[in-house]
N, C-alpha and C positions, 0 to 999 in steps of 0.2 A: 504494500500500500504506500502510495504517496502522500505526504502531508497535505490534509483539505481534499485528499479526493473521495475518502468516505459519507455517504449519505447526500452528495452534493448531485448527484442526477446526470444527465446526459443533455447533448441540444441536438438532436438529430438536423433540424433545417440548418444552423448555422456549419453544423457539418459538412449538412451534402452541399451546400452554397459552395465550402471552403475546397473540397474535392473535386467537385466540377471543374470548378473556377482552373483548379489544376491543371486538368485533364485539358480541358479546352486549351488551355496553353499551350500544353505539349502538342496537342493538337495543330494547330496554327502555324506553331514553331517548324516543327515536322513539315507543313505543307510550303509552309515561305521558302526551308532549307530547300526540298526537291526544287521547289522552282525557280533558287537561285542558281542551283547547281556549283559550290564552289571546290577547290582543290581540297586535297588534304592539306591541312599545317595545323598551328598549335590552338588558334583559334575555331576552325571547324573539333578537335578534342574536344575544348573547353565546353563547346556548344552540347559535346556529347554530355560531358558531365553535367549539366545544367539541365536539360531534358530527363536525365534518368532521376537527378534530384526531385524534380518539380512530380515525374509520374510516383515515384517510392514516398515520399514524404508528405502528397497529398491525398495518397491512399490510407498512409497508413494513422497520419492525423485524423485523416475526416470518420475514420472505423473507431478511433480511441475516443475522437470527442462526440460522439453519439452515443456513446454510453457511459461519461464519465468528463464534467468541466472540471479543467486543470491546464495549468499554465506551459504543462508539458505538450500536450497535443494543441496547443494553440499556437507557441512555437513551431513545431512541425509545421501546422497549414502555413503560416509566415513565413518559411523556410520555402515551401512548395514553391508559395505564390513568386517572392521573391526572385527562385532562379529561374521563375518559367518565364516572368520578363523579363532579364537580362535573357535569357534563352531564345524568344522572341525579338526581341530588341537585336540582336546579332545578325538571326537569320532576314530578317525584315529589312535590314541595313543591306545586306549581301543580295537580296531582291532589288534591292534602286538602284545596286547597279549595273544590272541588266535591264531593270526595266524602269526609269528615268521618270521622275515625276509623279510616284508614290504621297500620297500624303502624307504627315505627322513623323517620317524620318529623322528630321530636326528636334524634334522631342523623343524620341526612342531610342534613338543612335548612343547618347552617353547611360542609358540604362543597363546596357550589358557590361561595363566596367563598375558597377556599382550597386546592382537593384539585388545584387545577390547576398550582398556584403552582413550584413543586420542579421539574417534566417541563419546562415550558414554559420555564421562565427557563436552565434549563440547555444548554437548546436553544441557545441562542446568545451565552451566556456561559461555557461548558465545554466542547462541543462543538467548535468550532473550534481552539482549543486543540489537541484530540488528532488532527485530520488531520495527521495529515504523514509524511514518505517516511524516521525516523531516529528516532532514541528522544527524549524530550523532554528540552531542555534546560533550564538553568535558568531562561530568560525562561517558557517554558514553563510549566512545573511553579509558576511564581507566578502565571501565568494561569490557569491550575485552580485556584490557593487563593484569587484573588480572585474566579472565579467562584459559587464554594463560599459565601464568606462576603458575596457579594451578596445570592446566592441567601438565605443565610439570614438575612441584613437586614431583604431583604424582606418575608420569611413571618410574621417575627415582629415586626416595627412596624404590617402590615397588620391583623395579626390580635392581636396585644393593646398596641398604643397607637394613640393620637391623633397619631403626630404630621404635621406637615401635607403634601399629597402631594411635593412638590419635592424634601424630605428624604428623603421613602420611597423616592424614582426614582429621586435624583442616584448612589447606587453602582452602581446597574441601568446608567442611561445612560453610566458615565467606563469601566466595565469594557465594557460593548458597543462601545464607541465603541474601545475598546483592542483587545477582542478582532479586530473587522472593520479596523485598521490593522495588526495584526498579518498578517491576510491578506493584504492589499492589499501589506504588503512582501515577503511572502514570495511570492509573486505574479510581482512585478517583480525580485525580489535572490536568492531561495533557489533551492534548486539546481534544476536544467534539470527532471528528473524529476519534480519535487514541484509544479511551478507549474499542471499542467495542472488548470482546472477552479475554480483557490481566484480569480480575479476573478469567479467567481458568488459562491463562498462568502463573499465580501468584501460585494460587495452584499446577498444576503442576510441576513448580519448585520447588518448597517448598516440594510437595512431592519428585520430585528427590532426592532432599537435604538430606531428612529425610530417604531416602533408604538407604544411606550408614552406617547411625550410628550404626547400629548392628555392621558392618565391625568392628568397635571399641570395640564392647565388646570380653570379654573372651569364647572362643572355645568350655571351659566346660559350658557353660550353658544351661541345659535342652531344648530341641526342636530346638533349634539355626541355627542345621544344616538346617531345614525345614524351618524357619520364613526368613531365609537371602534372600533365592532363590526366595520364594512365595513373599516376598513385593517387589522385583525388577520381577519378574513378574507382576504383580498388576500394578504396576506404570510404567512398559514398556507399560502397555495396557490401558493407561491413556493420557498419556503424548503427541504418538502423535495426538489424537484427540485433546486436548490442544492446541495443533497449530496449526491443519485447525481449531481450532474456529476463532482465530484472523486472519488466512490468507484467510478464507471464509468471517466471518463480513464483514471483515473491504474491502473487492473483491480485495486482493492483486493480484492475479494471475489470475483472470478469472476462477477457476475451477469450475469443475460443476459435470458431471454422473460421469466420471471416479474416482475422489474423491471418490464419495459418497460408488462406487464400493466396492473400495480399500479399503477404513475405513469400511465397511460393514465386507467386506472379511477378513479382517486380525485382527480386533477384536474377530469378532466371533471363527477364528484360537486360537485365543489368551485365550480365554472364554473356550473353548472347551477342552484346552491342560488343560487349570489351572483345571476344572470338573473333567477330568481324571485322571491327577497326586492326588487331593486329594483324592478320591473315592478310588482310588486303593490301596492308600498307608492306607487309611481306611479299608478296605476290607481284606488284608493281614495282618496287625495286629488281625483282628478278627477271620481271616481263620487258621485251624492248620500250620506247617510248610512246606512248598513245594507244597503248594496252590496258587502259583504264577499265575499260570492257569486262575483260577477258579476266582480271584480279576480281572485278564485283563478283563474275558469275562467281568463280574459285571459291568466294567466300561465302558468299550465298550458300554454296552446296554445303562447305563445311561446317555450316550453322542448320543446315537442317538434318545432316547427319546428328550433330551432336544434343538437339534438341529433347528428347526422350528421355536417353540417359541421363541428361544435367537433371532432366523434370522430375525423371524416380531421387535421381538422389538427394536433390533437397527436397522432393515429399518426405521419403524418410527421415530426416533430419530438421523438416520445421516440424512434424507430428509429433516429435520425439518432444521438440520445445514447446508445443501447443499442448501436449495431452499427456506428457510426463511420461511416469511407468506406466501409464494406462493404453499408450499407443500399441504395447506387447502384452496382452494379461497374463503368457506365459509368465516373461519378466519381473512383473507388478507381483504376481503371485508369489516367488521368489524373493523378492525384497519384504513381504510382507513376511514371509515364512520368518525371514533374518530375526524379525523382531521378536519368536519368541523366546531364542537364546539368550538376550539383551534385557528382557523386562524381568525386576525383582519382584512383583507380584503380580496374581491376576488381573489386580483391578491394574495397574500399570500395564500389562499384556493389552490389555482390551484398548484402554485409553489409545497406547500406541498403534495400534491396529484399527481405528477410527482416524487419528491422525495420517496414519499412513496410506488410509483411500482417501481422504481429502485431497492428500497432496496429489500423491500419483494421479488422479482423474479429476484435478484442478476445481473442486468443488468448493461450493461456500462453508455448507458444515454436514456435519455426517453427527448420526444417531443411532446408538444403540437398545433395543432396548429389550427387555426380558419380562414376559408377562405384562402386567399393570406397570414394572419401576423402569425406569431409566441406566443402565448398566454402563456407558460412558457417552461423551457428547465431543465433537473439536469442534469449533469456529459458532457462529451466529445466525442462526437462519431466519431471512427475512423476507424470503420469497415462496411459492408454493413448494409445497415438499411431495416427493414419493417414495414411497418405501418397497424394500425389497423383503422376501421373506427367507428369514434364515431357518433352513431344514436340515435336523435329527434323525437318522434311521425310520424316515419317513414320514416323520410329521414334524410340525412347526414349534422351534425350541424358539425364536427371536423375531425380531424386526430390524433389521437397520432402515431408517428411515436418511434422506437426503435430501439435499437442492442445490440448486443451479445457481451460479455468480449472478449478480444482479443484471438483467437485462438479457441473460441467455437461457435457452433451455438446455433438458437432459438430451445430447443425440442418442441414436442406433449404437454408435462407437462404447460411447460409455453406459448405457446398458447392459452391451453384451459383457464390457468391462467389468461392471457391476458383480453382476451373474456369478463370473468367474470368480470374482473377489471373496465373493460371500460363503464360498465354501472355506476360506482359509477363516476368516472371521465368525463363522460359526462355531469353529474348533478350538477359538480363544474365549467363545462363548460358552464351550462345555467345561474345558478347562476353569473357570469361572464359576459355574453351577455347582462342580465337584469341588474345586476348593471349598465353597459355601458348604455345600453337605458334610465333607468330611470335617471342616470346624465345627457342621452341629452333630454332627456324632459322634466328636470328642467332647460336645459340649454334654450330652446327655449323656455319656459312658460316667464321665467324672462324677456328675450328680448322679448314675446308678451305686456307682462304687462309693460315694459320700455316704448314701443311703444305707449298703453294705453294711460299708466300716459303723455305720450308726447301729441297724440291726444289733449287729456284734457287742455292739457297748451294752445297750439295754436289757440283751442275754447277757453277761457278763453281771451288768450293775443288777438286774432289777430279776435278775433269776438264779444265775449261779451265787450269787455275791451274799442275798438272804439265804438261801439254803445251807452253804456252809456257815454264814452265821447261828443259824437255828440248829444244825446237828452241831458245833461247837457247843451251844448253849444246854443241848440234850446232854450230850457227853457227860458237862459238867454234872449235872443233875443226876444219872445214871453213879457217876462217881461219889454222890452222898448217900446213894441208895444202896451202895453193897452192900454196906456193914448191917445196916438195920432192917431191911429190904431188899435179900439179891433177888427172891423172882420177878419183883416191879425193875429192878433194873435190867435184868437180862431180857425180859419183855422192850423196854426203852431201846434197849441196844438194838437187838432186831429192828424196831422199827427206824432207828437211825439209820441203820444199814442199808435197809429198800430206798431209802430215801437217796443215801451217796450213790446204792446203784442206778439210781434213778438218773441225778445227775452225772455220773460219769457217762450214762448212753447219752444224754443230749449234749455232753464236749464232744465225743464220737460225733452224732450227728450235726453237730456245727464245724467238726474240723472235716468231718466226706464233704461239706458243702464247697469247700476251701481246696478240694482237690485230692485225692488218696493218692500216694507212691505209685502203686500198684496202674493208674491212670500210664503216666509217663512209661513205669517198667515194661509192662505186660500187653498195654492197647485199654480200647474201648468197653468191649465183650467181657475179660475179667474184672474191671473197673463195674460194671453192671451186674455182674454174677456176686461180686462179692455188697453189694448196695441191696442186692436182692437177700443173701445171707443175713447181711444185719438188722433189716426190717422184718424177716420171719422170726427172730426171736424174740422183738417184741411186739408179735401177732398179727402184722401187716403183710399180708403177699404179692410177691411181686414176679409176674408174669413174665419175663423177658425172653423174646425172639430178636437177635443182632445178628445182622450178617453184613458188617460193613465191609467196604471194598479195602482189597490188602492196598498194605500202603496209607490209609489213612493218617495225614497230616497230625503235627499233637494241638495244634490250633481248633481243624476242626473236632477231633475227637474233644479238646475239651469244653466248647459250645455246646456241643453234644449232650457232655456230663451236665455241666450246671445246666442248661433250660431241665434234662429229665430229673434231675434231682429236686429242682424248684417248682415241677408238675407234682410228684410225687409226695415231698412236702404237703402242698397245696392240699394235694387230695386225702392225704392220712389226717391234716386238720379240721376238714371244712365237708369232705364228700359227705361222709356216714358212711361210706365204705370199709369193706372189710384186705381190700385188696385192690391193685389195677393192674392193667396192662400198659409193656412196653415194647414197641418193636424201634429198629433204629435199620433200614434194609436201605439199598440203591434204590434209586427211583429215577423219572425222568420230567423234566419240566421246560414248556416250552419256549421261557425266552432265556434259562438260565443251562442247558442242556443237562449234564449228568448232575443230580443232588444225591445229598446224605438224608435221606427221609426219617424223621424220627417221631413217632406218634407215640400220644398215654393219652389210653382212656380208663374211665373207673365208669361203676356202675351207681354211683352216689346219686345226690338231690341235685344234681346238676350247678349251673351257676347263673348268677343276676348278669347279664350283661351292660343293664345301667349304673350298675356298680361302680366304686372309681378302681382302679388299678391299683395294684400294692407293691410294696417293691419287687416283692416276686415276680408279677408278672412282669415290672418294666424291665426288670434282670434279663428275664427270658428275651422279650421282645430290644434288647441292646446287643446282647448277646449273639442272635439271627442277625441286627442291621451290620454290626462290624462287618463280615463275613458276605455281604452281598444279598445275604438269605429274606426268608419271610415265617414269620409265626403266626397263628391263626388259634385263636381259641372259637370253640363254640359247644351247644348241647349235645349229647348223642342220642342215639337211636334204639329204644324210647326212654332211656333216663342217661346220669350222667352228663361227664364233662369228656371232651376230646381235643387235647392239645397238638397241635401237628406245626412242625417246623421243617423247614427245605433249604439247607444250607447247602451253596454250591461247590462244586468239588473244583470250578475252576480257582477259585480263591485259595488252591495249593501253594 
């Protein structure tokens, strides 16, 4: 962006006025030229450079300032208009004299040493100056007043004194020579945003710069007439590609086809003229005298052989400037890929992956979004948006939504752009989703396991902890009783005893919950065989059919254990049952393929399903999410409960 060119609009009429007005020039100029018919020398060059000026610089003003007023495309059409009267003014002169008694000669005739002067020099003495991404500072703003007062140095030592050329240049060249270091630092040191594009504009200037110094040498020196005209040609056809680089990078103005056009168009004008002019002027040197002819055809041909392949190859290469990575989606795809190595978080991932179709397919802003929220956003959209839909193993995980620079639409190009984009962008999408999940499945594991570790204390504090205090307290009692009393104490004793055996089975059944050796040592199968051992002897049966597949993981075999331990619990509290079943066998599932299937059911009162959840249950149902799986409680058939969990075997 350029300073003031945000939100400030376009003027189409005074545009196309300014573009016309060009065109017609060249126009004119062009038809005066044929029908003066003059030789080659430095003057007919010069006349070249001035015609390809007035066509490039009044195309490419009149496209920038119809969609964006700024001082930079106003220069331009000033630049246009400028050389297209000295351009005219030249060939119109060379018309009277052949054809004698022309009107307005006398007022035209000094406009081609001068009408060019003002556009041209500003071009790369003012111009640079006002690129940039912040208002002007004060280095700045003294760079426009010595551009200014170059410029007017020039106009007016050229055009009414003698004094001699070094004098005339030397402001021209310290301000050019300022202005293209000024780029060149801002380039390398100014801010991130602002740098894309100004080491063209740095060259460019610098080449501006460097065009004039011939101007300063001596008249007599060999070829001079040729090399003055040809490097200010050269660097006419330079210079404004140089500045849609920086006002494309950087999306100063929204441009897009017609740009691409017009720089397509008036380069290769440019390319085409300069093939000709050498060729010919080649070709006549070598041809005897009055073979004028004979060098046009020569050149002729060699410009329309060569017209094609000049046209592919700067299509290629203004697309490349017009449409970023997006002119390749291959490419684009690739450069976006780079970014997920580089991003430290998702939400980073994404952001730059929004960022990164912006730029690539030169858009105002890009939108992400997931469900109801907004998942990353770049730039500011102020235009109509359309959205692209980001697809999941066949249905729709996102949106990225989009819009177009001000004043342009979405083409065919960056649609199909789009398309391609949006699969790399969905995958930073998923990436995103699953970070989320997996933070809240660490978030809920911790809060099962706080719960855990809570369970534990309360068994601990508020059941083991009074028992041994009350058989301490027994004991003691038992101990006054010998002497006076042994059969009331030997009775006490006993009932102390059921009581310790009582709770030494619920340390047992609190530390199987915690895992048994024999899990890790043996596998799954004995881990259940002996869970079934221990609850027969205190009158609870337990039915187990396992046939897990060899090789079972100790991950998933201990998912396994705790959800069936925590079913079983459940059921020896709460069913009325006297017993359940347990099977744990291969199964198959169709979006998770090979599972561990593990079902308990009892024949109990079955269960409230409006009930809230206990930790049991959320144990179980954490236990499944780690691992991929799914748990499912519900009633059986016709009483009881049936617990059935599907842990996937790919999560080995």
């Amino acid at each position: 962006m350029i300073e003031g060119s945000a939100g400030t609009g376009g003027a189409p009429v005074p545009a196309a006025v300014m573009a016309v007005s060009s065109w017609v020039l060249v126009v004119l100029s062009v038809v005066a030229f044929v029908g003066a018919d003059p030789g080659i020398d430095s003057n007919q060059l010069f006349f070249l450079v001035d015609v390809v000026g007035a066509a490039v610089y009044g195309t490419v003003g009149g496209v920038v300032l119809a969609r964006r007023v700024h001082p930079v495309p106003i220069l331009l059409g000033l630049t246009a208009i400028g050389v297209g009267v000295a351009a005219l003014s030249y060939s119109y002169s060379q018309l009277a004299l052949v054809r004698p008694g022309l009107p307005g000669v006398g007022v035209l005739e000094p406009l081609q040493n001068t009408a060019w002067i003002p556009g041209t020099l500003s071009l790369f003495l003012i111009v640079p100056w006002l690129i940039r991404d912040h208002p002007l500072g004060p280095i700045a703003k003294a760079g426009v007043a010595a551009g200014i007062g170059a410029t007017a140095w020039y106009f007016w030592s050229r055009t009414f004194t003698d004094i001699p050329p070094i004098w005339v240049l030397l402001p021209v060249l310290v301000v050019g020579a300022l202005a293209s270091a000024d780029c060149g630092w801002r380039w390398r040191h100014g801010p991130q945003a602002e740098r894309v594009g100004l080491g063209w504009m740095c060259l460019g200037t610098g080449l501006m710069t460097a065009a004039y110094i011939p101007l300063a040498l001596p008249a007599s020196l060999p070829g001079l007439w040729v090399l003055n005209p040809l490097v200010h040609l050269a660097v006419q056809a330079f210079y404004p590609v140089a500045i849609l680089v920086c006002v494309l990078r950087q999306r100063m103005w929204g441009l897009n086809l017609a740009v691409s056009r017009a720089t397509v168009a008036g380069t290769l004008t440019v390319l085409l003229l300069v093939l000709y002019v050498v060729v010919a002027t080649l070709v006549s040197a070598l041809l005897p005298a009055g073979e004028s002819v004979g060098a046009q055809v020569v050149a002729a041909g060699v410009v329309a052989v060569a017209v094609q392949p000049a046209r592919l190859w700067l299509q290629r290469r203004v697309h490349h400037l017009v449409y970023g990575e997006g002119a390749d989606p291959a490419r684009a795809v690739r450069a976006l890929g780079r970014r997920f190595g580089s991003a430290e978080s998702p939400e980073e991932l994404l952001a730059e992956l929004a960022a990164g179709v912006g730029v690539a397919l030169r858009l105002e802003s890009v939108s992400i979004r997931r469900g109801s929220g907004v998942a990353a956003v770049w730039g500011h959209a102020t235009g109509p948006a359309e959205s692209v839909e980001l697809v999941h193993r066949g249905a729709v995980f996102g949106t990225m939504i989009v819009t177009a620079p001000p004043g342009e639409t979405l083409g065919s190009r960056t649609r199909r752009s789009l398309t391609e984009l949006s699969a790399v962008v969905t995958a930073g999408l998923v990436v995103m989703q699953s970070a989320d999940d997996l933070r809240e499945a660490r978030r809920q594991l911790a809060s099962v396991r706080l719960e855990e570790r809570q369970m534990i204390r309360r068994e601990l504090h508020d059941g083991l902890g009074p028992s041994l205090a009350g058989i301490r307290l027994g004991l003691q009692g038992a101990r006054n009783l010998l002497t006076s009393d042994p059969d009331s104490a030997a009775a006490l004793i006993d009932s102390l005893q059921a009581e310790l055996d009582h709770q030494v089975e619920g340390v047992r059944q609190l530390s199987r919950s915690m895992f048994p050796p024999v899990l890790d040592e043996l596998g799954l199968l004995p881990a259940l065989q002996e869970l079934a051992e221990t609850h027969s002897r205190s009158g609870f049966t337990l039915h187990i059919r396992a046939d897990p597949p060899a090789g079972l993981g100790t991950q998933i075999s201990a998912a396994a254990y705790g959800i069936i331990v925590e079913a079983v619990t459940n059921a020896r509290r709460h069913s009325g049952a006297d017993g359940c079943r347990v099977d744990a066998t291969l199964g198959q599932d169709p979006g998770a393929g090979d599972v561990l299937e593990v079902m308990i059911r009892d024949d109990g009162c079955g269960f409230d399903p409006t009930g809230g959840a206990g930790v049991g249950t959320r144990s179980m149902r954490e236990r499944a999410r780690e691992l991929g799986g799914t748990l499912d409680i519900e009633s059986g058939s016709p009483t009881g409960t049936v617990v059935t969990a599907r842990l996937p075997l790919s999560s080995l």
